[in-house]
C-alpha positions as CSV (number, residue, x, y, z in Angstrom):
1,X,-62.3,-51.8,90.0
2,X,-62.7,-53.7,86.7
3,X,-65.9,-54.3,85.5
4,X,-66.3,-57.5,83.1
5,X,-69.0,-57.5,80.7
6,X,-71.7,-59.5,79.0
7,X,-69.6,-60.1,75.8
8,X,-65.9,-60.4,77.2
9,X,-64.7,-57.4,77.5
10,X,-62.9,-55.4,80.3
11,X,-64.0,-51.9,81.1
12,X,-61.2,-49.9,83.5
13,X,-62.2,-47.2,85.9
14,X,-58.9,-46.3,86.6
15,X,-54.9,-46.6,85.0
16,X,-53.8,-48.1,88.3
17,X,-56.2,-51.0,87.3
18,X,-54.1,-51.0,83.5
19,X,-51.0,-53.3,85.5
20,X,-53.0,-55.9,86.5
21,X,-55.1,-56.4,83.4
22,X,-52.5,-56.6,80.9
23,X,-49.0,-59.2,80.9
24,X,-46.1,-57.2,79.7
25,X,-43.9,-59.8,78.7
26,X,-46.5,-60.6,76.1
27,X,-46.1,-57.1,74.7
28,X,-44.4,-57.1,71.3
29,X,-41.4,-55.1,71.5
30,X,-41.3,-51.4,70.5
31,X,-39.4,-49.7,68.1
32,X,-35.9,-48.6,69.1
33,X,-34.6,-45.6,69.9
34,X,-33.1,-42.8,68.1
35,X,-29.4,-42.9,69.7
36,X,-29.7,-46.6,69.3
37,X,-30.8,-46.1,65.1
38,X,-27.6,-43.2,65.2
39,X,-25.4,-46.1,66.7
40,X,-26.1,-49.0,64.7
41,X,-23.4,-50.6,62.8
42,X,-26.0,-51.7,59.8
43,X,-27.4,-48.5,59.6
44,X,-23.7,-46.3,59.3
45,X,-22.5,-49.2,56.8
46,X,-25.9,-49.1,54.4
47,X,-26.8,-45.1,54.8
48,X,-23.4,-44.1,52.9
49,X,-23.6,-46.3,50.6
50,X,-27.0,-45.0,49.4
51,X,-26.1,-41.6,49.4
52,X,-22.9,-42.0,47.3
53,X,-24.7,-44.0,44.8
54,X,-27.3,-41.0,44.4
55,X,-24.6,-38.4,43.9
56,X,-22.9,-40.7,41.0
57,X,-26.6,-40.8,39.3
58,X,-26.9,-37.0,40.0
59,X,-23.2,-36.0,38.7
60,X,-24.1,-38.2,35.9
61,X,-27.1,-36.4,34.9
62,X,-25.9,-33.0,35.1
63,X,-23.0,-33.6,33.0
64,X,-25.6,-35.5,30.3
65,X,-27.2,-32.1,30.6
66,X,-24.1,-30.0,29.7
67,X,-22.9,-32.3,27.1
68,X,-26.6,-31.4,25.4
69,X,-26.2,-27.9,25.9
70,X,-22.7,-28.0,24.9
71,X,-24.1,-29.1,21.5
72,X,-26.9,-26.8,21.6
73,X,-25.0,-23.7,22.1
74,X,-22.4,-25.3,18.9
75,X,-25.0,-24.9,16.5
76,X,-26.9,-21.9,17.5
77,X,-23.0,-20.6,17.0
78,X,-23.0,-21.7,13.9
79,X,-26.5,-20.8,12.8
80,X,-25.2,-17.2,13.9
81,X,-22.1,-17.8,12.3
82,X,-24.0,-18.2,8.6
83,X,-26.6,-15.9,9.5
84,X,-24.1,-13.2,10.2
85,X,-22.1,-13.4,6.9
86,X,-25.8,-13.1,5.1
87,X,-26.2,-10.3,7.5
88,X,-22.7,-9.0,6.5
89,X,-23.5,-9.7,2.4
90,X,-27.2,-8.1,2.9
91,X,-25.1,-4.8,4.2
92,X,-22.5,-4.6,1.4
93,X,-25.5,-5.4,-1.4
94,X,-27.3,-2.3,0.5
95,X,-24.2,0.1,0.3
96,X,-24.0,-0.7,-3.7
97,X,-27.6,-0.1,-3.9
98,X,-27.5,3.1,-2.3
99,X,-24.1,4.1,-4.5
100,X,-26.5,3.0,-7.4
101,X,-29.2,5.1,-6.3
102,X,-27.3,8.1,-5.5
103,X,-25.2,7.9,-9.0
104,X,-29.5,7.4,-11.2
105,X,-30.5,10.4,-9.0
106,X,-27.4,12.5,-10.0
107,X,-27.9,11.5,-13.9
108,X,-31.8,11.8,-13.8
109,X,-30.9,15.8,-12.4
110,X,-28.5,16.5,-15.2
111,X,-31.0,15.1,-17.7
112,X,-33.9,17.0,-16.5
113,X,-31.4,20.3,-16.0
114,X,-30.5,19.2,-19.8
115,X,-34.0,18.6,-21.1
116,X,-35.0,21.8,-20.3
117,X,-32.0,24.0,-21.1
118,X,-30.9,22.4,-24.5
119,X,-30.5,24.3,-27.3
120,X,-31.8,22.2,-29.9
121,X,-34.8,19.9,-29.9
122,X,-33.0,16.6,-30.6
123,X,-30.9,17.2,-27.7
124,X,-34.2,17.9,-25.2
125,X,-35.8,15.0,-27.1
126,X,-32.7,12.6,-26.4
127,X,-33.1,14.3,-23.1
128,X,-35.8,13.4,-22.1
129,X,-35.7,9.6,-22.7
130,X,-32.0,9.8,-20.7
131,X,-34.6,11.1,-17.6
132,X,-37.0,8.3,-18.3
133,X,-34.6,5.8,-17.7
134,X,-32.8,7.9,-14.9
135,X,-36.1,7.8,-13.3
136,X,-36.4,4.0,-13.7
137,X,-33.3,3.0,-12.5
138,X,-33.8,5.1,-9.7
139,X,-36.6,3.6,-9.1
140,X,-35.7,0.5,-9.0
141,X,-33.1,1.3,-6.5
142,X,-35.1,2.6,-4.0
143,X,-37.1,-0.7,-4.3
144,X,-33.9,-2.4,-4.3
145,X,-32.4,-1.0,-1.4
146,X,-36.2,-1.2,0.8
147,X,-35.8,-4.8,0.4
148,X,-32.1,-5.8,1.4
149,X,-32.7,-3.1,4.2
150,X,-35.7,-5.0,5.1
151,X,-34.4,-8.0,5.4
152,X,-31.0,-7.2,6.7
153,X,-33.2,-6.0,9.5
154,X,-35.2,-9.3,9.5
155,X,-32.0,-11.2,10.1
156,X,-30.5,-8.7,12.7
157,X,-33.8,-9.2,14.9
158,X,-32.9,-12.9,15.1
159,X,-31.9,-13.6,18.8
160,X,-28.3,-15.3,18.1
161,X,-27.3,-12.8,15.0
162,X,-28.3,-10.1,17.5
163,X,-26.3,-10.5,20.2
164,X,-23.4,-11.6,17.8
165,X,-24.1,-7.8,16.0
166,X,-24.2,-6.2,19.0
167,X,-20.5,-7.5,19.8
168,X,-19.8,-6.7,16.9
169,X,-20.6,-3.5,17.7
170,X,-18.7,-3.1,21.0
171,X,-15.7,-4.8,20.1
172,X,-15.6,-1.5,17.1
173,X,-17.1,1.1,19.9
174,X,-13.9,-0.3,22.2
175,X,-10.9,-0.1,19.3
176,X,-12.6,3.7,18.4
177,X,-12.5,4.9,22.1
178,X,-8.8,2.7,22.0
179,X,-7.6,4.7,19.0
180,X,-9.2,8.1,20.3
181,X,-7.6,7.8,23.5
182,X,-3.8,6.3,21.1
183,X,-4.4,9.8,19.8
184,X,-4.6,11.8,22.3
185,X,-2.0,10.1,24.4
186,X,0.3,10.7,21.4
187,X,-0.5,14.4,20.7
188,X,0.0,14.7,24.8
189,X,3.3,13.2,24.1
190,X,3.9,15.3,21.0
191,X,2.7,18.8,22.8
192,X,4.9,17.7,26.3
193,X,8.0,16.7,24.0
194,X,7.9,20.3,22.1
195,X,7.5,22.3,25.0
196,X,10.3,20.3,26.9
197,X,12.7,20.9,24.0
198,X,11.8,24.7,23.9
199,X,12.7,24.6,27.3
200,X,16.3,23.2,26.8
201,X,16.7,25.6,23.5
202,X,16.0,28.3,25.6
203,X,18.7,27.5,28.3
204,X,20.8,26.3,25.6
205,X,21.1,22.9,27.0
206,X,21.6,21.4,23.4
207,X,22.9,18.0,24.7
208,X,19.8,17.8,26.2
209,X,17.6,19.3,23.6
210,X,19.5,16.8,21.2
211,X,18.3,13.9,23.5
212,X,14.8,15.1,23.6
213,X,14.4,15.6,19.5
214,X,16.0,12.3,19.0
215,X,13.4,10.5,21.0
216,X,10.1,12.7,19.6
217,X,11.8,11.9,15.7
218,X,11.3,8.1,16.4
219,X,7.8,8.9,16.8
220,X,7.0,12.0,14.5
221,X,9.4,12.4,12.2
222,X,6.9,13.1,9.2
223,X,5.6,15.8,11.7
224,X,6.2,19.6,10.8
225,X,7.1,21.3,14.1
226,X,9.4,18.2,15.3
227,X,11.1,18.6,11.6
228,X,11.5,22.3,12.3
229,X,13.0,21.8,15.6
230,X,15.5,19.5,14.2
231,X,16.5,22.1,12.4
232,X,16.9,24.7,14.5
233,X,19.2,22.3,16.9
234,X,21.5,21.2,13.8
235,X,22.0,25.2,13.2
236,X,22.6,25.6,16.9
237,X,24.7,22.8,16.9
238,X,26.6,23.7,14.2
239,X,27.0,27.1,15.8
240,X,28.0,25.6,19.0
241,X,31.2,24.0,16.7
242,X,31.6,27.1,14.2
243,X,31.8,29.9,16.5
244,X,34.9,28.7,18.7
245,X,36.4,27.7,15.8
246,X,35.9,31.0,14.4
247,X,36.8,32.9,17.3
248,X,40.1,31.0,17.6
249,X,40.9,31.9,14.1
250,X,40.4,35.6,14.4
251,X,42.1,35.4,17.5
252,X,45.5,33.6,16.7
253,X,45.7,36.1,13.8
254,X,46.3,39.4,16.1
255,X,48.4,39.8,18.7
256,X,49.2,38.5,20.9
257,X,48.5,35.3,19.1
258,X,50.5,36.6,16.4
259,X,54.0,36.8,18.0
260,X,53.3,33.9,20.5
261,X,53.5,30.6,18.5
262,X,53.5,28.3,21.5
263,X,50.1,30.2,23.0
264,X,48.6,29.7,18.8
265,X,49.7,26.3,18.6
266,X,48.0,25.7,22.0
267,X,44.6,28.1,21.4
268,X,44.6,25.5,18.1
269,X,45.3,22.4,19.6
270,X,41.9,22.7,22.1
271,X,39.6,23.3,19.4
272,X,37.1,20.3,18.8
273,X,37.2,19.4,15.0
274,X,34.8,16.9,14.8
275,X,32.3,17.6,12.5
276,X,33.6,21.2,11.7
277,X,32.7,21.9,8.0
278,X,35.4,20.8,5.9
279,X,36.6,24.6,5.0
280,X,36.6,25.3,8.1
281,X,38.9,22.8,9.6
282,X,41.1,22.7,7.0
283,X,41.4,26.8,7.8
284,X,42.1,25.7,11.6
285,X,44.9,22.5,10.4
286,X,46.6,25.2,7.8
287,X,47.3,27.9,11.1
288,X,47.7,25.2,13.3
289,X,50.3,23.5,11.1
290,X,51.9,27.0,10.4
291,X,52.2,27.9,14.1
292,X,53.9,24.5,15.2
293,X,56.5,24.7,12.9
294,X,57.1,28.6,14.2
295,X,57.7,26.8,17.6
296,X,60.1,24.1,16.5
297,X,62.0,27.0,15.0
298,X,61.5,28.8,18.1
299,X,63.0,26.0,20.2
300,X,65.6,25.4,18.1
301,X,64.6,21.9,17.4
302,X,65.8,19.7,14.2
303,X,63.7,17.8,11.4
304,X,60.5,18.7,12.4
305,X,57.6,16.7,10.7
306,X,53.7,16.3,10.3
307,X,52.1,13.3,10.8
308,X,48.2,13.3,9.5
309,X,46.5,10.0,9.4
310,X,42.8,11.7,8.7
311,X,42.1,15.2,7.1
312,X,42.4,18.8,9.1
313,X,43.7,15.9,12.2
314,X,47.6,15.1,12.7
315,X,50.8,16.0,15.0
316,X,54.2,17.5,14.6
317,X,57.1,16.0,15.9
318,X,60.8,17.0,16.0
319,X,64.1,16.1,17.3
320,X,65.5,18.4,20.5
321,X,69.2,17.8,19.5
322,X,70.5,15.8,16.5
323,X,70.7,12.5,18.6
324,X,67.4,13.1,20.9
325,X,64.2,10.7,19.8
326,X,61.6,12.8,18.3
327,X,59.4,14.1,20.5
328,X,55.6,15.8,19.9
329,X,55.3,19.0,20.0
330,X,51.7,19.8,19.5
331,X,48.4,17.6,18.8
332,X,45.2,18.7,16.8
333,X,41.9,16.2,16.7
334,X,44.4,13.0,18.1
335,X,43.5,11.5,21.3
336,X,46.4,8.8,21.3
337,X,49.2,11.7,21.5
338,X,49.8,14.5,23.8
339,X,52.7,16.8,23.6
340,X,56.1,15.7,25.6
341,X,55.2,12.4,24.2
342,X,58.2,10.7,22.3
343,X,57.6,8.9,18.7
344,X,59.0,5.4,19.1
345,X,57.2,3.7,15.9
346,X,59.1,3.8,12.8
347,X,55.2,3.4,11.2
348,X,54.2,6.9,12.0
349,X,57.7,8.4,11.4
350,X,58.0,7.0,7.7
351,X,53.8,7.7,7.8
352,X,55.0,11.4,8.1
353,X,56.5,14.0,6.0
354,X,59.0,16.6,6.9
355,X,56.9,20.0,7.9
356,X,58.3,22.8,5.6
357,X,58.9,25.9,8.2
358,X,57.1,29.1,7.1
């Protein structure tokens, strides 16, 4: 039940009362709800819109911002750039100083050594004023080289020089380490290359020894052991040349050699005369020549000749019969000829010269 009192107003005793007191189509309306905020065409179309605009602002102040710093890290660069070739003038004024220092102290010693030991008094007198101003000088360099040290130090403490010193710093710690480990990659290389080549000396494997040496020269020719290696393979290889050469000598001068021309001609003919010493394969041409005429006398054969286009190097032709093309009858150093072969070119023929039988 309501209760009305003196000065207007309504008092309820219970909600049930609340309907019947109050007109709801009176009622403003209330505020909407949130699916129908979410929903609303105005509010998708203006909230966008807002959001984008803030970004724009906030792009636009943060690249303000690093357009500022952009400067501000230029000319602390270039503070550190003039501060560091003070740095770097203070450091090469300090190193005179101390050459300066160290050649007054070295002077004031022999003074004082020669102001005592002199023999006459003039010289200990002269002596004696040569220490004075030994002692000055030296003086003044230590005072000298406390103040560029001083302030070289001054300038080093400075925040941007610092950090540009200490990369300075690295960047020489990192080619050092670079060079150290150069090095000893290089005297790995050296050490491994040796030992390989010992190993292909040993086994006489020149070919291969040859291969290895001509590789470790590219790198260390001015070095003593590959230099002495070098040696030892041009010997070997020299002996490698020599000693059939040799053998084939001695040998086609005894029997049976001796009585055989075709098997002296042929012992001859294999020999290798590339890069024999020049005695040498002129010794080997001489027999060789010798012992192929023996076998076109042998045969029977008619106007034997010699044809040599290089020296200790060349081939002997002759006729079979008077009408018969000539036809080679042995080959020394010639690659282009083998015996059997007949002589067709009227080049080499009048390029030869008639091979006197001995």
């Amino acid at each position: 039940m309501s209760i009305t009192n003196h000065n207007g107003s309504v008092t309820l005793t219970s909600l049930a009362e609340l309907g019947s007191v109050l007109d709801l189509e009176t009622l403003p309306p209330g505020p909407s709800s949130t699916t129908e905020t979410e929903h609303s065409p105005e509010a998708s179309a203006v909230t966008p819109t807002l959001d984008l605009a803030g970004l724009i602002a906030q792009l636009a102040s943060v690249s303000s911002g690093l357009e500022t710093m952009i400067r501000q890290d230029a000319r602390a660069r270039e503070q550190a750039t003039v501060e560091l070739a003070q740095y770097e003038t203070l450091l090469a004024e300090r190193h005179d100083a101390e050459r300066a220092l160290g050649e007054a102290r070295r002077i004031r010693a022999a003074a004082e050594q020669l102001a005592t030991e002199a023999f006459t008094e003039d010289a200990r007198a002269q002596a004696a004023q040569h220490t004075a101003v030994a002692r000055a000088a030296e003086l003044s360099c230590t005072q000298l080289l406390a103040e560029l040290t001083r302030a070289a130090e001054e300038l080093a403490s400075r925040p941007h020089l610092a950090r540009v010193v200490s990369e300075q710093r690295r960047l020489v710690q990192e080619q050092v380490e670079a060079a150290e480990r150069a090095r000893v990659d290089q005297a790995g290389r050296l050490s491994n290359g040796l030992a390989a080549v010992d190993v292909a000396l040993d086994a006489n494997d020149l070919d291969r020894a040859q291969q290895l040496l001509g590789a470790l020269n590219l790198e260390f020719a001015e070095d003593q052991k590959v230099r002495s290696k070098v040696d030892v393979l041009r010997w070997r290889l020299r002996q490698r040349l020599v000693m059939p050469a040799e053998a084939a000598l001695r040998e086609v001068l005894r029997r049976p050699f001796r009585d055989d021309p075709e098997a002296a001609t042929a012992r001859l003919a294999e020999l290798i005369v590339d890069n024999l010493p020049e005695d040498l394969a002129r010794r080997v041409f001489g027999l060789w020549s010798n012992a192929s005429g023996r076998v076109v006398q042998q045969r029977g054969w008619l106007e034997p000749r010699r044809y040599a286009p290089a020296t200790s190097r060349g081939m002997v032709f002759a006729r079979p019969t008077p009408d018969a093309a000539y036809e080679v009858v042995s080959v020394l150093g010639l690659t282009d000829w083998k015996p059997g072969d007949i002589v067709k070119s009227q080049r080499i023929v009048n390029a030869s010269r008639e091979l006197e039988l001995r």
